[in-house]
Backbone bond lengths (Angstrom), bond angles and torsions (degrees), N, CA, C in turn:
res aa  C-N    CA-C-N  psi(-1)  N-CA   C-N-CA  omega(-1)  CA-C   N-CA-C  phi
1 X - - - 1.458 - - 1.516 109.33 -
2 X 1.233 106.29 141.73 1.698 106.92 173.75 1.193 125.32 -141.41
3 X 1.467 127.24 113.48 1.243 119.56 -173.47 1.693 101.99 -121.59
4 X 1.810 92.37 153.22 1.861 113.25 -166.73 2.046 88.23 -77.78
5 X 0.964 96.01 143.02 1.528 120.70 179.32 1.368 101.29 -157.26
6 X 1.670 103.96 99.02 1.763 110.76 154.94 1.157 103.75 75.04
7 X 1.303 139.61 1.61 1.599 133.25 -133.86 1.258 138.34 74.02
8 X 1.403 111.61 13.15 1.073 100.32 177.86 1.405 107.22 -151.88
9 X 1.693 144.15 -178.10 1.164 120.99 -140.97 1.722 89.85 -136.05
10 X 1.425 109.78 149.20 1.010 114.51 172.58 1.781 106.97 -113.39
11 X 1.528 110.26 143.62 1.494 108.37 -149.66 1.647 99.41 -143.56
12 X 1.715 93.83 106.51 1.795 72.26 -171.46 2.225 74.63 -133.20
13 X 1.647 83.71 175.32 1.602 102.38 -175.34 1.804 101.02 -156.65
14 X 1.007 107.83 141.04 1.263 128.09 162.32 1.707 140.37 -108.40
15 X 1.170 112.23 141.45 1.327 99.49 -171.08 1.853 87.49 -153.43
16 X 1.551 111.22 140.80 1.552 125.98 135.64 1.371 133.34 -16.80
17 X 1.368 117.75 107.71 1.591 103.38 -179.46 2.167 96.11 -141.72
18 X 1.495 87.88 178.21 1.569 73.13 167.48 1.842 106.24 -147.14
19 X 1.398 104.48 162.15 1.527 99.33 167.39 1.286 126.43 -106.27
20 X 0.920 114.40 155.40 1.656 106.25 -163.79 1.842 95.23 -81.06
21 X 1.123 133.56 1.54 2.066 130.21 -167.93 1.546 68.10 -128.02
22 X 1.309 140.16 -90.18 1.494 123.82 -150.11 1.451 127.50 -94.81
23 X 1.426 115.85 26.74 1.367 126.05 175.12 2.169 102.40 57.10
24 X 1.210 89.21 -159.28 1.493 109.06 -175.68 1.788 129.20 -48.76
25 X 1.281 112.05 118.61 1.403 90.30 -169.83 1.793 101.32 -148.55
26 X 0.772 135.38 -177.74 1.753 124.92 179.96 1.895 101.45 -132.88
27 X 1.586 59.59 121.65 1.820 99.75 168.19 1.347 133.62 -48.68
28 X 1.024 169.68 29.85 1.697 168.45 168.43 1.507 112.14 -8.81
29 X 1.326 132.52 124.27 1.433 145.01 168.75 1.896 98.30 -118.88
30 X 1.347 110.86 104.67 1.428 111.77 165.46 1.823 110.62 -104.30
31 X 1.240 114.67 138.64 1.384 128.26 172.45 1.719 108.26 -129.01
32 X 1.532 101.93 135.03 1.682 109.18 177.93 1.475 131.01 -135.18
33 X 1.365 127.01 102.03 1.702 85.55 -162.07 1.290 104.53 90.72
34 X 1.442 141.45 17.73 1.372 122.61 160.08 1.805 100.63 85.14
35 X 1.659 124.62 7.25 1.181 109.52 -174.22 1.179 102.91 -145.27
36 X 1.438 117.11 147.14 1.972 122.70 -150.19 1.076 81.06 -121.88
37 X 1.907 124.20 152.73 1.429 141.49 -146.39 1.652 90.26 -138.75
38 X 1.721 107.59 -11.59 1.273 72.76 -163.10 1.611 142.17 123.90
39 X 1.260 118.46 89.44 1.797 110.18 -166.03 2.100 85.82 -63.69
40 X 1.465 89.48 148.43 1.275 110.82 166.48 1.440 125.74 -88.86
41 X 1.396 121.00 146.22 1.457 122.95 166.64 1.389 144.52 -54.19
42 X 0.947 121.89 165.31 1.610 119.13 168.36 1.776 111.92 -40.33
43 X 1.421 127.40 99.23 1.459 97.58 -178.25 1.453 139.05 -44.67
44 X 1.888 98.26 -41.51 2.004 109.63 169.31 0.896 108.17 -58.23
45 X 1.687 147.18 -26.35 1.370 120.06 -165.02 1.809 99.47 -99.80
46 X 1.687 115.80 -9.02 1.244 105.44 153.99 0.672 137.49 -87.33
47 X 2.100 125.15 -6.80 1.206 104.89 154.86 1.438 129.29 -87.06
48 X 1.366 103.92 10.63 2.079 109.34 176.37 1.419 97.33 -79.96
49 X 1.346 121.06 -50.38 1.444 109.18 -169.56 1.604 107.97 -77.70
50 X 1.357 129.34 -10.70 1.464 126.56 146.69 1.445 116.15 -47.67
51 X 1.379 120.23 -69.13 1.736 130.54 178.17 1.687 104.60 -58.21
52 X 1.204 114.77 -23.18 2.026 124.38 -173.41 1.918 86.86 -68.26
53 X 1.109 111.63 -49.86 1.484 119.98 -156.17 1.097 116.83 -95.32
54 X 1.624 124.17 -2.29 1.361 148.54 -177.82 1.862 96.91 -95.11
55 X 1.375 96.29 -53.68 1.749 93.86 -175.23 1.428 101.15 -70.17
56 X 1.462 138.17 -34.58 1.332 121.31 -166.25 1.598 99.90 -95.19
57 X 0.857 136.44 -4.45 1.737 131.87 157.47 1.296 110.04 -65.31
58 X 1.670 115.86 -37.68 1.616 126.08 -165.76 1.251 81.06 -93.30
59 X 1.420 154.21 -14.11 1.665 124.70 -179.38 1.721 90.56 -101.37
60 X 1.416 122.28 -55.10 1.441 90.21 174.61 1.732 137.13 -51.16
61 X 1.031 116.63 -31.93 1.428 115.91 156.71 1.789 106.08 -45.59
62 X 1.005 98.31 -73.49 1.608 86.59 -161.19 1.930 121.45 -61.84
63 X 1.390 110.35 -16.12 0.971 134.66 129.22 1.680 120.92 5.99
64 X 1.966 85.27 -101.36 1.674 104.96 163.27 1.482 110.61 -57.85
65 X 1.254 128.25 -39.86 1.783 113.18 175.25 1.474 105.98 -55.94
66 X 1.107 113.04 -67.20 1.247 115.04 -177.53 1.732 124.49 -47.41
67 X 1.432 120.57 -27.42 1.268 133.26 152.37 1.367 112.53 -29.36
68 X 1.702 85.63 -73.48 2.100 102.06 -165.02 1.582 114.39 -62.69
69 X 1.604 86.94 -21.10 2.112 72.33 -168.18 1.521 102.92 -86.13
70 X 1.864 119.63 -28.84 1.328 113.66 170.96 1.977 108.57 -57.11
71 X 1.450 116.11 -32.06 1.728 114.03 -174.99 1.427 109.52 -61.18
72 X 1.671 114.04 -25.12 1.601 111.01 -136.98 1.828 84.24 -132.17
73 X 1.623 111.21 32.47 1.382 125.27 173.56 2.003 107.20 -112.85
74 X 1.608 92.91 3.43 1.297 84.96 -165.64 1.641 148.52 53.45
75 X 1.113 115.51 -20.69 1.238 105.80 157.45 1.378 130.22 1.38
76 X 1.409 123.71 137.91 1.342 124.22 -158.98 1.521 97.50 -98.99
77 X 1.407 123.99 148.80 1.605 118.26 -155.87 1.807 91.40 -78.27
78 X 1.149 136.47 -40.66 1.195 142.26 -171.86 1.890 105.40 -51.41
79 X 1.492 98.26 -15.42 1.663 100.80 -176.01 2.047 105.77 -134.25
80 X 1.400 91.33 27.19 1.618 71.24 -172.59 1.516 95.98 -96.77
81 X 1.444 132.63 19.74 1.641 128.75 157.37 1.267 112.84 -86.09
82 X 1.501 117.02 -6.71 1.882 114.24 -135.24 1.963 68.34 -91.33
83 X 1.589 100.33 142.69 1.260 90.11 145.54 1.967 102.24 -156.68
84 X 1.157 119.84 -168.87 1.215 111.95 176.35 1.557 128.19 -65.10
85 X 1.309 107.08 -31.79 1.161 126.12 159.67 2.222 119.81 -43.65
86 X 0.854 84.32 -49.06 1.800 100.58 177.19 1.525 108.14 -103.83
87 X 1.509 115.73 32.35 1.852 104.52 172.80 1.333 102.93 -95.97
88 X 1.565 122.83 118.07 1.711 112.54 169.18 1.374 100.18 -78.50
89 X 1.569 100.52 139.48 1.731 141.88 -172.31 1.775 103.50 -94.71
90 X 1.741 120.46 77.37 1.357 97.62 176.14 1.167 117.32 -125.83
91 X 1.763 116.59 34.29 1.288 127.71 141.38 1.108 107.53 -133.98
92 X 1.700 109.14 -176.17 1.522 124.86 137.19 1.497 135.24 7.34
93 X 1.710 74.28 -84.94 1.680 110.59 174.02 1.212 106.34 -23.67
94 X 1.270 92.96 -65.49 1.762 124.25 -145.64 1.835 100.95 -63.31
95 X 1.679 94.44 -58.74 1.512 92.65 -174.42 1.210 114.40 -52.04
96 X 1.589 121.74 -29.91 1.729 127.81 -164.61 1.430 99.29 -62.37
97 X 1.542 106.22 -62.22 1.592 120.21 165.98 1.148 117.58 -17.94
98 X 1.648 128.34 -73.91 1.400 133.46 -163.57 1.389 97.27 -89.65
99 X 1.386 135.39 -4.10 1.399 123.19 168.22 1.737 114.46 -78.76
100 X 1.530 95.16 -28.57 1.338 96.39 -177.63 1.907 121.24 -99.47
101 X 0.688 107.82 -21.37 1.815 143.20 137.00 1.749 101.34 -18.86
102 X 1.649 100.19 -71.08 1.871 107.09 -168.68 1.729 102.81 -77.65
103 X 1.201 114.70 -38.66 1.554 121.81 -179.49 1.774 90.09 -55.32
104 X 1.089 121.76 -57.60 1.821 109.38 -138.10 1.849 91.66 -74.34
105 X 1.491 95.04 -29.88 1.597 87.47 175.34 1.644 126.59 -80.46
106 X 1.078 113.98 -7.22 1.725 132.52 -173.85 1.709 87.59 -98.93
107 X 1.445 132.97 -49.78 1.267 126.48 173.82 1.858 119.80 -79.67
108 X 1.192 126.16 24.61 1.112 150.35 -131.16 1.670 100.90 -89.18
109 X 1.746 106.18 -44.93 1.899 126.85 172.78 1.806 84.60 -56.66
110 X 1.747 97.99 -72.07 1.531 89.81 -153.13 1.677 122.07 -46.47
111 X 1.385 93.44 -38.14 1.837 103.75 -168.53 1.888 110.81 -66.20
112 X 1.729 108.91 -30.45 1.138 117.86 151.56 1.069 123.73 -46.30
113 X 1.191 118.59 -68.42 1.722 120.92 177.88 1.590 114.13 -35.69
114 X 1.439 103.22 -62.07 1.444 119.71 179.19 1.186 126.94 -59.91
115 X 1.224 115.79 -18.68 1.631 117.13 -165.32 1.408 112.11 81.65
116 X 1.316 131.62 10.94 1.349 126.92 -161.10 1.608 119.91 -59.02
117 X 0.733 151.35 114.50 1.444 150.46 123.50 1.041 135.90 22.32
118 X 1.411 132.68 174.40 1.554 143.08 -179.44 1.616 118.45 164.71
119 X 1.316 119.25 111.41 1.195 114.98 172.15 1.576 107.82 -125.66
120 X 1.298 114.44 127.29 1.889 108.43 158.59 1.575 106.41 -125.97
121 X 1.291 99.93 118.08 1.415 122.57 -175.65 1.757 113.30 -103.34
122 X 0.821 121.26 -174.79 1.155 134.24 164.90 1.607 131.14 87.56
123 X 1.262 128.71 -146.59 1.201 130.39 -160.92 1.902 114.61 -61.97
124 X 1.411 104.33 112.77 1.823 96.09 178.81 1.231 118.89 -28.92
125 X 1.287 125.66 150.32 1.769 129.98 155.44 0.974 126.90 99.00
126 X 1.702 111.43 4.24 1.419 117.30 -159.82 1.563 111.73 -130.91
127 X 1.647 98.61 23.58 1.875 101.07 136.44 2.001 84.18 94.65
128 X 1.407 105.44 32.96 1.582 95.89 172.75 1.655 103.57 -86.43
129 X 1.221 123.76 -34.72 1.601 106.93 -165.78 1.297 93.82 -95.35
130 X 1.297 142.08 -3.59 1.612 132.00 166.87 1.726 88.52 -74.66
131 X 0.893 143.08 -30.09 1.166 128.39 -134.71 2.150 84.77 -109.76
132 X 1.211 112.10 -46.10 1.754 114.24 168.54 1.523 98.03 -66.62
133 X 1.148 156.12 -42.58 1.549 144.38 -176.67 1.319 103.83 -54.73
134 X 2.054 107.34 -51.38 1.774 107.33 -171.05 1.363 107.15 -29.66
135 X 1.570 107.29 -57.92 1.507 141.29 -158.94 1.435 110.72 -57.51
136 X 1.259 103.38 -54.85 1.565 117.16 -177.08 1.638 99.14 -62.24
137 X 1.370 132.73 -59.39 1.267 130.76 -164.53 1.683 103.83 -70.01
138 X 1.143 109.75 -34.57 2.242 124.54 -176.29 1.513 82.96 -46.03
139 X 1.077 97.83 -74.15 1.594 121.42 -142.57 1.995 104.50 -62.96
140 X 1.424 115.23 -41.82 1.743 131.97 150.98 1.674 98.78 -27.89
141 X 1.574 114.64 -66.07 1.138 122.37 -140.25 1.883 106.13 -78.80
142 X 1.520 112.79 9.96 1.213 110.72 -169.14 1.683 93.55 -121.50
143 X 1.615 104.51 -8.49 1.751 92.88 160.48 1.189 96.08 131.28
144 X 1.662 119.65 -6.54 2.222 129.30 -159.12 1.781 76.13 -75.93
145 X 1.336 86.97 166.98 1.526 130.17 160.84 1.470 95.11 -82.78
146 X 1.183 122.72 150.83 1.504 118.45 168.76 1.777 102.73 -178.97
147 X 1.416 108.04 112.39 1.214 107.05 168.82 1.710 116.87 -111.34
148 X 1.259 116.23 153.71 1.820 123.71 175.07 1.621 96.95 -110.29
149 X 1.438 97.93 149.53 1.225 86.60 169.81 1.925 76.21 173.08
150 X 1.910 99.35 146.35 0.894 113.12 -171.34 2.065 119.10 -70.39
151 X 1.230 136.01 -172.67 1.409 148.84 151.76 1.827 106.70 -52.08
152 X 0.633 102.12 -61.31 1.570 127.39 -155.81 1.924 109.41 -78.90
153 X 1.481 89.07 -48.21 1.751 100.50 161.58 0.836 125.55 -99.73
154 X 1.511 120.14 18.35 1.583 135.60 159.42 1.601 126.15 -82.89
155 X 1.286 79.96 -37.99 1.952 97.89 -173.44 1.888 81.07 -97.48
156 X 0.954 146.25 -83.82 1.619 127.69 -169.36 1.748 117.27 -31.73
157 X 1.083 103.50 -32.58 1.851 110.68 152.01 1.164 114.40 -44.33
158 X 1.731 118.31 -70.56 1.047 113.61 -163.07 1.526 114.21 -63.70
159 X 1.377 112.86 -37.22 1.386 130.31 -175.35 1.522 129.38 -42.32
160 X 2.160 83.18 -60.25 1.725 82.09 146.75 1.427 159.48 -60.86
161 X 1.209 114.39 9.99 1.089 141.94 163.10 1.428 124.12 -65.17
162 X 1.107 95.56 -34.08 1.922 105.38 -172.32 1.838 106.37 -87.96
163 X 1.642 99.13 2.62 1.647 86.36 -161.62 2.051 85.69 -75.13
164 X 0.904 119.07 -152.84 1.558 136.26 -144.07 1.909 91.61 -100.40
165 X 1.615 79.89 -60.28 1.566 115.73 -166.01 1.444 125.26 -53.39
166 X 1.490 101.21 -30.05 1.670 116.72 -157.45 1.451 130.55 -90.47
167 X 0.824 128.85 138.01 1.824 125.95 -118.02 1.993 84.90 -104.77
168 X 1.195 109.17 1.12 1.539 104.49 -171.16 1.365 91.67 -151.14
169 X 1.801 92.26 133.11 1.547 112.49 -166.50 1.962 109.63 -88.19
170 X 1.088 161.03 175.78 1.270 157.93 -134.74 1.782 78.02 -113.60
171 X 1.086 103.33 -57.43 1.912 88.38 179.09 1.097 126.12 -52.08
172 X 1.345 130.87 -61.53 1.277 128.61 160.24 1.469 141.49 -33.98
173 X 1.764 95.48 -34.98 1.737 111.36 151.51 1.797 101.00 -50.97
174 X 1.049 100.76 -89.43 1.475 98.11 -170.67 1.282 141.51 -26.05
175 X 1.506 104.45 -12.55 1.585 121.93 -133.66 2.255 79.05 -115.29
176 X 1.227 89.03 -26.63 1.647 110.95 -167.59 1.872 101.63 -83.21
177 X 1.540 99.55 -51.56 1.684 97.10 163.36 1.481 131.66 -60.72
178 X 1.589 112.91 -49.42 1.080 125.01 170.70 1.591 114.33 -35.28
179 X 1.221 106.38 -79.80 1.512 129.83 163.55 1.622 121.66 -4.73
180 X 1.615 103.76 -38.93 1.606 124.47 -159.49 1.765 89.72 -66.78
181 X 1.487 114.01 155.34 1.311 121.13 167.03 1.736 108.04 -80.39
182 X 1.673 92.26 -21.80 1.930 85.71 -166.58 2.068 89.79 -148.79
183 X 0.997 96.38 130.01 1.592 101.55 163.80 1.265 123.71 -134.56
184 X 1.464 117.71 126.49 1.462 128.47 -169.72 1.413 103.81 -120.14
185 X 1.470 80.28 118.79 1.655 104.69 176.36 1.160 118.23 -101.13
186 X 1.301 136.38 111.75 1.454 128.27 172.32 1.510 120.30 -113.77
187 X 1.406 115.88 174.64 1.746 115.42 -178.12 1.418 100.65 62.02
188 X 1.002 130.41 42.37 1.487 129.47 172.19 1.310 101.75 -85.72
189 X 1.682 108.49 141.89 1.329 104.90 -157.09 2.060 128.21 114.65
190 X 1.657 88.53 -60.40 1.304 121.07 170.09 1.771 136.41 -31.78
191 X 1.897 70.96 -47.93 1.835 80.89 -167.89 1.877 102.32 -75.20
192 X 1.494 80.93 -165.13 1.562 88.45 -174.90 1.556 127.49 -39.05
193 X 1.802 107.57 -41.74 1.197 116.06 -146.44 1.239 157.78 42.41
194 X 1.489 105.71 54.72 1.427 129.84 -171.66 1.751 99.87 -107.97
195 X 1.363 110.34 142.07 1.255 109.02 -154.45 1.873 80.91 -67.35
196 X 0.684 151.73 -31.65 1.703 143.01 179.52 1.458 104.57 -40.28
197 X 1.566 120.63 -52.12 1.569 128.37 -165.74 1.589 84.31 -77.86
198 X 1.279 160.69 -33.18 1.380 155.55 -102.74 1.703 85.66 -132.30
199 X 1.528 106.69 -41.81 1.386 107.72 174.31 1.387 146.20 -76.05
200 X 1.592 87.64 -20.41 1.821 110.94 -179.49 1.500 93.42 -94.59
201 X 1.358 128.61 -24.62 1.467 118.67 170.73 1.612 107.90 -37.95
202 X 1.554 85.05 -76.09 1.563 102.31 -174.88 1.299 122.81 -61.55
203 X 1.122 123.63 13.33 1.775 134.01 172.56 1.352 89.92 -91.79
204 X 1.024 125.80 -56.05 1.427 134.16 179.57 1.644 124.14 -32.68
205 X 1.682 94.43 -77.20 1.004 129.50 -176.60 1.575 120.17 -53.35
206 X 1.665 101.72 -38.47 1.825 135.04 157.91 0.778 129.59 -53.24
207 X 1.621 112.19 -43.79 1.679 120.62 -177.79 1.745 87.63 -71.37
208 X 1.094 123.53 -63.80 1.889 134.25 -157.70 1.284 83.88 -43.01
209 X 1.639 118.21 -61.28 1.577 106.62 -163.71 1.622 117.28 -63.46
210 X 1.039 107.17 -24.15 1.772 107.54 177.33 1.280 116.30 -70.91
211 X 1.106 98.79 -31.61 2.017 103.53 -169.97 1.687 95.13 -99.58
212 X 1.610 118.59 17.53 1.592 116.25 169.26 2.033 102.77 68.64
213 X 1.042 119.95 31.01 1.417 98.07 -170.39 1.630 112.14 -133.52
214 X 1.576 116.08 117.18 1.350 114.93 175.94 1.436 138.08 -40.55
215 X 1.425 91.31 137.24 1.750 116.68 170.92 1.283 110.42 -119.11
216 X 1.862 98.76 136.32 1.408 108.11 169.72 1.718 94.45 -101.44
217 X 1.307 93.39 152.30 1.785 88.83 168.25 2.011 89.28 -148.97
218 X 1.610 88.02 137.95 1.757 101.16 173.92 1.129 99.67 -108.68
219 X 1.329 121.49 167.56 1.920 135.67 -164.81 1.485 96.58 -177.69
220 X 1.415 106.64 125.72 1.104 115.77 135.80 1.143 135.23 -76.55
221 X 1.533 127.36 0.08 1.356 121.34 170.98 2.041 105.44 -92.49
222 X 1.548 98.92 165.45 1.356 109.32 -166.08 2.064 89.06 -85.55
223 X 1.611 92.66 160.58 1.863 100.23 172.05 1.969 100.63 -19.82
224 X 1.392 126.97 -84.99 1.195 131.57 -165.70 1.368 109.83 -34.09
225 X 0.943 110.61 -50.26 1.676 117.89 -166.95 1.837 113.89 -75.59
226 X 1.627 90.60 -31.76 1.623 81.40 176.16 1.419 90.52 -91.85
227 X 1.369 150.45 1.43 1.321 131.83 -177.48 1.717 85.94 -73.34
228 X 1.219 132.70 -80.97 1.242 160.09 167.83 1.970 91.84 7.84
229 X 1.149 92.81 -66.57 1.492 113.78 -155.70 1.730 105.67 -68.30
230 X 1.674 120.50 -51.75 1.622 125.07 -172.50 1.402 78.47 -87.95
231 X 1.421 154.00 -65.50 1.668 143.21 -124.73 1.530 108.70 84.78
232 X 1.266 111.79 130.15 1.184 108.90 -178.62 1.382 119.44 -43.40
233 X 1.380 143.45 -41.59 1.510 140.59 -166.33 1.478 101.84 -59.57
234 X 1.454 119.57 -30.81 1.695 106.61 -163.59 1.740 84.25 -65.29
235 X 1.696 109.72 -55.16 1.541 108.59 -140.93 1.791 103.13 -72.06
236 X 0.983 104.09 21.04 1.371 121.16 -168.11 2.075 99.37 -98.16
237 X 0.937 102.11 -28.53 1.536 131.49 -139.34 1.820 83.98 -111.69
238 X 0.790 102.38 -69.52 1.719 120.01 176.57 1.980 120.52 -54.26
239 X 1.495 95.59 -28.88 1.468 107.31 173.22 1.755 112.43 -111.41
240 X 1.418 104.30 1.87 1.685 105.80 159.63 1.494 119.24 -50.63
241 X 1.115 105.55 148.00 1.562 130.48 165.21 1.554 104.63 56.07
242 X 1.402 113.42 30.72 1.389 116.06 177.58 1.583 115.84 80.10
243 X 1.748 115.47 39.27 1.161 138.62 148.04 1.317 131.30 -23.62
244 X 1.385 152.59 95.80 1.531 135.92 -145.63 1.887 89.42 -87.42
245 X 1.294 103.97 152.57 1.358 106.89 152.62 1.348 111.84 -144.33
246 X 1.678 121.28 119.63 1.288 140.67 -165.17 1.239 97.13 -86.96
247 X 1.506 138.75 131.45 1.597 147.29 156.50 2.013 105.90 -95.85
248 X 0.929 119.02 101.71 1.569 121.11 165.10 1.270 124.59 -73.43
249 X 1.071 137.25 134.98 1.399 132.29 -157.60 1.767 111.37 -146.93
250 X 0.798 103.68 172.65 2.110 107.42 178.19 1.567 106.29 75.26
251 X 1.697 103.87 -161.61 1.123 116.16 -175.48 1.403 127.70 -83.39
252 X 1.475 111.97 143.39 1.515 120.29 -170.38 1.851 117.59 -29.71
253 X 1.097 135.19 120.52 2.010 115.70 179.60 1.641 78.01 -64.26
254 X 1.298 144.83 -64.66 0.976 121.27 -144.05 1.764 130.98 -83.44
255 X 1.741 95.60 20.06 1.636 114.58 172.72 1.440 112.70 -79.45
256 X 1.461 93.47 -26.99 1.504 86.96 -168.57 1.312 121.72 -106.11
């Protein structure tokens, strides 16, 4: 067939062909302008490798999401390999730990919903903040908001806020924690401990519980000591709605 365009001719022909996945289908050869385009393909197998190239654009995107929210979780570089997957198990302890570790992240919707909790306390060395990073990065990797961030560089956060200069007001901090799907607190215990730091904890810790939304908190101190240290109302707050609280016990992993 040939039709005049502008002066010049458009020139196409057809012919029968077949594919070997979708059998029989008809062919198109267009020429324009002195220049041939080309017999065309099977249309189904161009539109699979259309939908082929649709899903791997939609997994690299999510990909890069999934990138930024594990980058912008903070994680400390000394732990951004640690994950649950790579925790060595060389007690008890340990296994209870990483058993309960894979549950809170596999139960991760529900404990969201709930506000659920998480505490691992206890004896230094024995793989508690590898074991809150696993968590922090698991829990990133399903799409949460999730920031880490220590006791001590929590309240100097807030602090900065009050300087003159600082472009974000102490509410708006808060307003930014609250917000988080998952917050990991570690070195609790650590900071100063002046009932002032004891109070901005629990602003913290208050807002999460009001807006229903989980906190991890790590301690090296045993139950007494973190009672001592948050005040009973936080840990009160922290063991709601069936809150886990992990006690670690024995010798240092890193004595031996």
């Amino acid at each position: 067939m040939k039709q005049a365009m502008a002066g010049l001719e458009l020139h196409r022909e057809e012919r029968s062909e077949t594919c070997p996945q979708h059998g029989e289908f008809t062919a198109r050869n267009y020429s324009f302008g002195g220049k041939d385009y080309g017999w065309s393909t099977c249309p189904k197998c161009s539109d699979e490798r259309r939908e082929t190239e649709a899903k791997l654009e939609a997994q690299r995107h999510r990909d890069a999401v999934i990138a930024q929210l594990i980058e912008k979780a903070d994680i400390p570089v000394r732990f951004k390999t640690k994950t649950l997957d790579n925790f060595e198990v060389s007690d008890e302890d340990q296994r209870i730990g990483l058993a309960v570790a894979q549950s809170y992240v596999a139960d991760f919707p529900a404990n969201l919903q709930g506000g659920r909790c998480l505490v691992l306390c206890g004896t230094t060395g024995r793989g508690k903040t590898h074991l809150g990073c696993g968590i922090a990065r698991a829990v990133a990797a399903t799409g949460r908001k999730v920031r880490y961030t220590t006791g001590r560089d929590l309240i100097r956060a807030l602090r900065d806020t009050w300087r003159r200069d600082s472009a974000t007001t102490e509410t708006e901090l808060l307003t930014q924690f609250r917000a988080l799907d998952l917050l990991v607190l570690d070195e609790i215990g650590i900071q100063f401990g002046s009932d002032a730091e004891r109070v901005q904890l629990f602003d913290v810790i208050n807002a999460r519980y009001g807006a229903q939304r989980p906190t991890l908190v790590i301690s090296n101190l045993d139950l007494a000591g973190l009672r001592e240290s948050l005040g009973e109302r936080v840990l009160d707050r922290l063991r709601e709605n069936d809150g886990r609280m992990l006690v670690f016990k024995g010798e240092s992993w890193r004595a031996k």
